[in-house]
C-alpha positions as a printed Julia matrix, in Angstrom:
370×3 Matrix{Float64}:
   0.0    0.0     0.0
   1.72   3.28   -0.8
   1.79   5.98    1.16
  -1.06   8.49    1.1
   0.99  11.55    1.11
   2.48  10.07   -2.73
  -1.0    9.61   -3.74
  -1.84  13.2    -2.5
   2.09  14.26   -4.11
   0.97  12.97   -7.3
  -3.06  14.3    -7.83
  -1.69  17.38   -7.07
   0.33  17.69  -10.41
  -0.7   19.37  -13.33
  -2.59  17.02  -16.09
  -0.05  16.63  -18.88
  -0.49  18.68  -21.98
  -3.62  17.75  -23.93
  -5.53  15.29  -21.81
  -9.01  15.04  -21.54
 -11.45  13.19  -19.47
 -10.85  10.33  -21.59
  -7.54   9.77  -20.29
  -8.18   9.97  -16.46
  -7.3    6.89  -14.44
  -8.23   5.77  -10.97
  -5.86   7.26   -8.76
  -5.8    3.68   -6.57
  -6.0    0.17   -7.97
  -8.84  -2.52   -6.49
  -5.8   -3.69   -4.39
  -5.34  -0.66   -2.54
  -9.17  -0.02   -1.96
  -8.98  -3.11   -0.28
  -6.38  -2.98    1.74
  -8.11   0.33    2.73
 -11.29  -1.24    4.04
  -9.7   -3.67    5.86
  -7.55  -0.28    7.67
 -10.73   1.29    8.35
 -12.22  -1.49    9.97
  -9.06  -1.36   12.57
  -9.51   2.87   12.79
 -10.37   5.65   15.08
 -12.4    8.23   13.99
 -12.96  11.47   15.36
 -15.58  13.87   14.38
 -14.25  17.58   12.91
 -17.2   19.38   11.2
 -20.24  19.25    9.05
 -22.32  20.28    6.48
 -25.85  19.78    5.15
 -24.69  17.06    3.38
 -21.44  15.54    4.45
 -19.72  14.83    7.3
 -15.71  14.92    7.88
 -13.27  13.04   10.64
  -9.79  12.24   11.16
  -8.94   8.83   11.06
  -6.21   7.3    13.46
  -5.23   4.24   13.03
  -4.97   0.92   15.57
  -3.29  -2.24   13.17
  -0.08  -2.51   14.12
   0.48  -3.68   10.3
   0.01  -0.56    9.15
   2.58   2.44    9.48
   2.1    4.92   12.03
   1.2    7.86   10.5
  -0.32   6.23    7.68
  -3.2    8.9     7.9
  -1.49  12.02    8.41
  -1.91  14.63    6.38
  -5.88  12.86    5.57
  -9.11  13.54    6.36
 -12.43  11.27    5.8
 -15.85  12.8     3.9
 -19.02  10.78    4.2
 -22.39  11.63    3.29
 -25.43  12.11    5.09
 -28.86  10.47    4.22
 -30.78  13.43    5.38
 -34.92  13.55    5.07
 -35.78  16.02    2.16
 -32.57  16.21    0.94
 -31.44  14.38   -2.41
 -27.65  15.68   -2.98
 -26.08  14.13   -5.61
 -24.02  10.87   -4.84
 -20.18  10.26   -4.56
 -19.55   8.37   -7.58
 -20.92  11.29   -9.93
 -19.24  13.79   -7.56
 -15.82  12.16   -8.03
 -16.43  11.78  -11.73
 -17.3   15.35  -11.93
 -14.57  16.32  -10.12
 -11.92  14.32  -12.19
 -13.43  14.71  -15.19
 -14.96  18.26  -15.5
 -13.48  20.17  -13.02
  -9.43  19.02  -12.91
  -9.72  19.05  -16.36
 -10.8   22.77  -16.6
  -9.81  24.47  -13.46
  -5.9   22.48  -13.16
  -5.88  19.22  -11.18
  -2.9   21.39   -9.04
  -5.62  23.68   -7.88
  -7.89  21.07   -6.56
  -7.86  19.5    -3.16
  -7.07  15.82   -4.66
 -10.08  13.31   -2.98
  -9.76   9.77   -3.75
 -13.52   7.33   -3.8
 -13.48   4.5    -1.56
 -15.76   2.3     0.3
 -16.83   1.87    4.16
 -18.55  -1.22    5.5
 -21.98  -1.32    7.65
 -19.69  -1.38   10.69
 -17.34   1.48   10.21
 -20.73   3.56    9.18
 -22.16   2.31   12.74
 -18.84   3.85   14.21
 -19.23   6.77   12.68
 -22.84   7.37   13.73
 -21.8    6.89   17.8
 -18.54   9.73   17.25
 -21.12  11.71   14.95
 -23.82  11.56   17.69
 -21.73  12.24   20.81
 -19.88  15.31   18.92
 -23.33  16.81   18.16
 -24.43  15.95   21.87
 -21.89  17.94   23.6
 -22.42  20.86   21.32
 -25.86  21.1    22.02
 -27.16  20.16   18.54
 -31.11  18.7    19.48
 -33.57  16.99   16.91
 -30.68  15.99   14.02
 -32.45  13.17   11.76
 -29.5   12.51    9.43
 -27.41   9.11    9.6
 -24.33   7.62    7.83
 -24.81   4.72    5.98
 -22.35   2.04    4.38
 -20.98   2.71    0.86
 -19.06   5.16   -1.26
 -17.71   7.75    1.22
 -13.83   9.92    0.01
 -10.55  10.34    1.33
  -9.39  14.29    1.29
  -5.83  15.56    1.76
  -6.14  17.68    4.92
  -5.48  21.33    4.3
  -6.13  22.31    7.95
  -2.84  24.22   10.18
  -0.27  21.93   11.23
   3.3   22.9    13.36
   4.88  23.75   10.25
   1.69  25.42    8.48
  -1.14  27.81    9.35
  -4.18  27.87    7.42
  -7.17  29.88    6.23
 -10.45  29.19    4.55
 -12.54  31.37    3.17
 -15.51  31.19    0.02
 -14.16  33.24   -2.67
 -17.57  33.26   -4.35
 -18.28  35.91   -7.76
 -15.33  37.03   -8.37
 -16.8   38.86  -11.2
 -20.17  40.64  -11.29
 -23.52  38.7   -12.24
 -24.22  39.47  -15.63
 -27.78  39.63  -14.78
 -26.92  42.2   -11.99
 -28.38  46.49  -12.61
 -26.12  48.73  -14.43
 -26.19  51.11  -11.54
 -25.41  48.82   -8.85
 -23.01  49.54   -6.23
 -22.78  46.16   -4.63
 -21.33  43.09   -6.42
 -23.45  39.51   -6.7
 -21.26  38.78   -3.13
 -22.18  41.9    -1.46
 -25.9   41.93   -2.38
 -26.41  38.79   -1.29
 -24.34  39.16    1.92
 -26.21  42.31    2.65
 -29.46  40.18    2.77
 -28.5   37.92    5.4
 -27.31  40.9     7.47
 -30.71  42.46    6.76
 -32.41  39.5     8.13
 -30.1   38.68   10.71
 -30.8   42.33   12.03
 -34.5   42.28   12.31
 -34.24  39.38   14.47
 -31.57  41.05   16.98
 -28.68  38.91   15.98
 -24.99  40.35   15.8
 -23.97  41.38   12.12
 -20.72  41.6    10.44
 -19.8   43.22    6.91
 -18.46  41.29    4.45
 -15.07  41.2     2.51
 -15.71  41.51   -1.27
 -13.88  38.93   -3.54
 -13.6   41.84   -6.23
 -11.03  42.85   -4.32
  -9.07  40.11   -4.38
  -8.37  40.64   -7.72
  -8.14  44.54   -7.96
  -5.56  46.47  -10.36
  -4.57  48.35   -6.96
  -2.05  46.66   -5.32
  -3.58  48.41   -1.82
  -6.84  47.15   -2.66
  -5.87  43.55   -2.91
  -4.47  43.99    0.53
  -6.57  46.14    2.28
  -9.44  43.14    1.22
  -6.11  40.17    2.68
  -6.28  42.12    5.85
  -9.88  41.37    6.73
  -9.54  37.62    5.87
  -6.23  37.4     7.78
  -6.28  39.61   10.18
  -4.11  37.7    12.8
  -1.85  36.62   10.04
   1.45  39.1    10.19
   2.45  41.89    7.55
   5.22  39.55    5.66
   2.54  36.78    5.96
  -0.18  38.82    4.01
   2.0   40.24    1.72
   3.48  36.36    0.92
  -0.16  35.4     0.36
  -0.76  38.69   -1.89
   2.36  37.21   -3.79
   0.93  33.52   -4.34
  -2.13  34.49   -5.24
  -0.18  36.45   -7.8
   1.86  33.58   -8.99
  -0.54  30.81   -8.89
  -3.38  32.37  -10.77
  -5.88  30.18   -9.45
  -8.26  33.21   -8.55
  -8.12  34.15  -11.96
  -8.83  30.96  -13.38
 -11.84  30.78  -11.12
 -13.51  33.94  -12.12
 -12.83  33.54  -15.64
 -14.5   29.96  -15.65
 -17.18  31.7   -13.72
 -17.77  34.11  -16.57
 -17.72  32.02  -19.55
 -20.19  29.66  -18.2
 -22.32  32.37  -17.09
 -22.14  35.5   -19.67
 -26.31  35.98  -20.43
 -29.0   34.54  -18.75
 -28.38  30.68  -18.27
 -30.08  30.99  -15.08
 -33.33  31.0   -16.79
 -32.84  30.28  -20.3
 -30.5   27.02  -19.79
 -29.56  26.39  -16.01
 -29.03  22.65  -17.03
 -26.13  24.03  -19.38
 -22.83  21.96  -18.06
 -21.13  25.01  -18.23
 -23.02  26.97  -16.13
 -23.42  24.0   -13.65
 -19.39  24.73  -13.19
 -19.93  28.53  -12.81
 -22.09  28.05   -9.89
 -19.96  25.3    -8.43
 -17.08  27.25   -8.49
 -18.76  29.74   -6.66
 -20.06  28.22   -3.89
 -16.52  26.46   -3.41
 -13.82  26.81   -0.97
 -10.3   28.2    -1.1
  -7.88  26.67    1.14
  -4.53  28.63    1.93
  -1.26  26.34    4.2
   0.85  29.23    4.69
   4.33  27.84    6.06
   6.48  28.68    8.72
   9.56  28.7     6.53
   9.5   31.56    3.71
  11.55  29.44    1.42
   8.54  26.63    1.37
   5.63  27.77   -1.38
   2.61  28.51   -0.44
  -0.26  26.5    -1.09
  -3.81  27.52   -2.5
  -6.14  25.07   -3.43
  -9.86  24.56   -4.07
 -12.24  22.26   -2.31
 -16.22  21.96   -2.36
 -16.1   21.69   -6.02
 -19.28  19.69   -6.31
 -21.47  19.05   -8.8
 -24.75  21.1    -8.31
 -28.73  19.85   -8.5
 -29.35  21.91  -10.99
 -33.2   20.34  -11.04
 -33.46  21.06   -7.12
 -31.11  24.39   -7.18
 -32.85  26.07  -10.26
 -35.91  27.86   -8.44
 -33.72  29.13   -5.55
 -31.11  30.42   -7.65
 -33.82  31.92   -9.34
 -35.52  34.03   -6.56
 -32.42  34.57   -5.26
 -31.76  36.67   -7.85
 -35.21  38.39   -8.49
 -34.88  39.17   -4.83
 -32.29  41.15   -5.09
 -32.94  43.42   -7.98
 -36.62  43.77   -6.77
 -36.04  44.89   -3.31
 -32.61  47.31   -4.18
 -30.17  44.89   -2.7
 -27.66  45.87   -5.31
 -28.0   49.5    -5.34
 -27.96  49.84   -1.65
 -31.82  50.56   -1.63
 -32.9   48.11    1.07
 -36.45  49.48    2.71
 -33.82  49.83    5.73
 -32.86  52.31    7.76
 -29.93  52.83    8.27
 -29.25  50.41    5.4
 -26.85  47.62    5.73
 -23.19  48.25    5.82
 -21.16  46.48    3.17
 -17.24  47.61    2.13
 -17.77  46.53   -2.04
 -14.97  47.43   -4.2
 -17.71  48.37   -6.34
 -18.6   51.45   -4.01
 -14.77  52.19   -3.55
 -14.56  52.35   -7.16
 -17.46  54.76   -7.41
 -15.94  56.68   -4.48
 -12.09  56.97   -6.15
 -13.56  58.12   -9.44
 -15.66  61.19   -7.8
 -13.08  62.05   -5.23
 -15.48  60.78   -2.55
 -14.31  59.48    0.68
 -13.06  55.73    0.97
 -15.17  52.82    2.62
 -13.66  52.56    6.11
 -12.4   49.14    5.57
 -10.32  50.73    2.63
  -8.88  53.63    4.53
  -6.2   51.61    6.74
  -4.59  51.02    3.19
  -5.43  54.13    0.91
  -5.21  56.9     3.18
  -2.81  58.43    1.6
C-alpha cells in the first residue's frame, strides 16, 4: 500500500499537456481499496465538522500492520442520508470532479479526494462519534445518519506545526451578468447584505463582508486592504506572501474567468441545465484553502475544495428568486427598505468613491489613506 501523502504528491500535479477526461485513471488500484477497508475497519475516527450534506473526521489508526502515520496529512468525507434532501451521490461527484473540473480548473488547484468504500460497521462507528460530537455541542432533533458505501478520502489542508491555514468562500469574483447597471454592490455583497438584513431584524450580531472583487483589484492596496480582513491575525510579511501567491498561482483568476464564460447571459433561466453553467455556480459556492508555512523558502499553497457538482433540477428555483430578490427589493444599489441600510465595504462602491473624489469605505482607509 503506498503511502497516502504520494498519492496526495501525485493528484496534485498538473494534467499533462492535452488530456481530456478520456484519459483519467483511478488514482488507486482494487488492491489498494482493499487494503483500505480492511484499515478502516481497525480505525479511530474522530468527528471535525459538518455540512448539510457531508460529514468529515480524522482517522487514526490501531493495526499494528500498518505504518504509524499512515493517515497524516488525511481527512475522511461521508455523506449524510438526510430527510428532504437528495444531494447528488459520490460516484458522480468524483467523476465530476476528475473529469470536469481538474480538467478545466488544473488538477494542481484542486484539493485531490480519492472514492473508496466503508462497511456497515465502520458507518455504525461513525454514527456513535457523529452523535456524541453533536451531543456535547448542544445540537437537538438531528435526523441525518451515515450509511455504508461510497464515502472519500481528502488531503487535509487544515494548520499543522509547520503550516497555518485559512479558509474562506471566494464566491463571484466577477459581477452577475444579470446584476443592474447602476449597482453599487457586487453579486457577493448583495447577497451578503441580505442575510445581514435579516439577521438584524431578528436582533442577531452582524458583520460586513469582505468583497472577492477585491481580491483581484488592479490596486495593489486594494488587494491587501481586502487580505487584511480575511487574515487579520496573520502578520504583515505573511499577508504580503499570500498577496504574492495568489499572484503567482493564478488560481483566482482561473476561477472567475471559468465563472464568466459559463455564465455570460441569462443561463439561469434560459439554460440552467447548461454543463457550463453547472461549473460557474460550483465554483462559486466552493472553498479556497490557503497552508501558509512557517519557513518563507517553502511555497505557499492555495487550493480549491467543495467543487461539487450542483442539482441543478433542485437548485434552479432558488437560484432563481435569489436573484429576483435582489434586484426587486434594491439589494444591489444599496436601496434596502432599511434604515440605516446595511453596511457592506464593495470594491464596487470604492470604485465609485475613487472616481468622484469621494471618501473611501472605512475598511479601505487603513490602506489608501494616503
Amino acid at each position: 500500500m503506498r503511502p497516502l501523502k504520494s498519492i496526495w504528491n501525485e493528484l496534485s500535479k498538473p494534467l499533462p499537456p492535452g488530456w481530456t477526461a478520456a484519459d483519467i485513471e483511478p488514482a488507486m488500484t482494487r488492491e489498494e481499496l482493499g487494503v483500505l477497508n480492511l484499515i478502516f475497519e481497525h480505525s479511530q475516527f474522530i468527528h471535525l465538522a459538518e455540512g448539510r450534506a457531508n460529514a468529515v473526521f480524522r482517522i487514526e489508526t490501531r493495526d499494528p500492520k500498518v505504518p504509524r502515520g499512515f493517515f497524516q496529512g488525511t481527512l475522511l468525507r461521508v455523506p449524510k442520508a438526510t430527510p428532504d434532501v437528495t444531494p447528488c451521490d459520490y460516484e458522480t461527484l468524483q467523476d465530476f470532479q476528475e473529469k470536469f473540473v481538474d480538467v478545466h480548473v488544473g488538477r494542481q488547484h484542486i484539493v485531490p479526494q480519492v472514492l473508496v468504500k466503508i462497511s456497515q460497521t465502520v458507518a455504525n462507528i461513525l454514527n456513535v462519534k457523529r452523535g456524541a460530537a453533536l451531543r456535547a455541542k448542544g445540537v437537538k432533533g438531528d435526523l441525518s445518519i451515515i450509511k455504508a458505501g461510497y464515502a472519500m478520502l481528502v488531503e487535509d489542508m487544515g494548520a499543522s506545526p509547520d503550516y497555518k491555514a485559512l479558509e474562506f468562500k471566494p464566491k463571484w469574483l466577477a459581477q452577475s451578468s444579470l446584476a443592474p447597471d447602476d449597482a453599487t454592490r457586487c453579486r457577493t455583497c448583495a447577497r451578503e447584505a441580505l442575510r445581514n438584513g435579516k439577521l438584524r431584524l431578528r436582533g442577531l450580531k452582524t458583520s460586513t463582508p469582505v468583497c472577492p472583487l477585491g481580491l483581484l483589484h488592479e490596486n495593489h492596496d486594494v488587494v491587501m486592504s481586502t487580505i487584511d480582513r480575511l487574515a487579520p491575525k496573520w502578520s504583515e510579511r505573511d499577508r504580503e506572501r499570500l498577496a504574492e501567491a495568489f499572484k503567482e498561482s493564478g488560481v483566482l483568476e482561473r476561477l472567475r474567468d471559468l465563472q464568466v464564460e459559463g455564465d455570460s447571459g441569462d443561463a439561469l433561466f434560459t439554460n440552467p441545465s447548461d454543463p457550463r453553467f453547472g461549473l460557474s455556480m460550483t465554483l462559486r459556492d466552493c472553498s479556497c484553502f490557503v497552508r501558509m508555512p512557517t519557513d518563507e523558502r517553502a511555497p505557499v499553497v492555495i487550493k480549491l475544495a467543495d467543487v461539487d457538482k450542483k442539482n441543478w433540477r433542485e437548485k434552479q428555483s432558488y437560484w432563481q428568486r435569489r436573484h429576483t430578490d435582489l434586484v426587486a427589493n434594491g439589494w444591489y444599489r444599496e436601496q434596502e427598505k432599511l434604515d440605516p441600510p446595511i453596511e457592506t465595504a464593495c470594491v464596487l462602491k470604492l470604485n465609485h468613491c475613487l472616481e468622484r473624489g469621494l471618501d473611501v469605505p472605512p475598511a479601505f482607509r487603513a490602506r489608501l489613506k494616503g
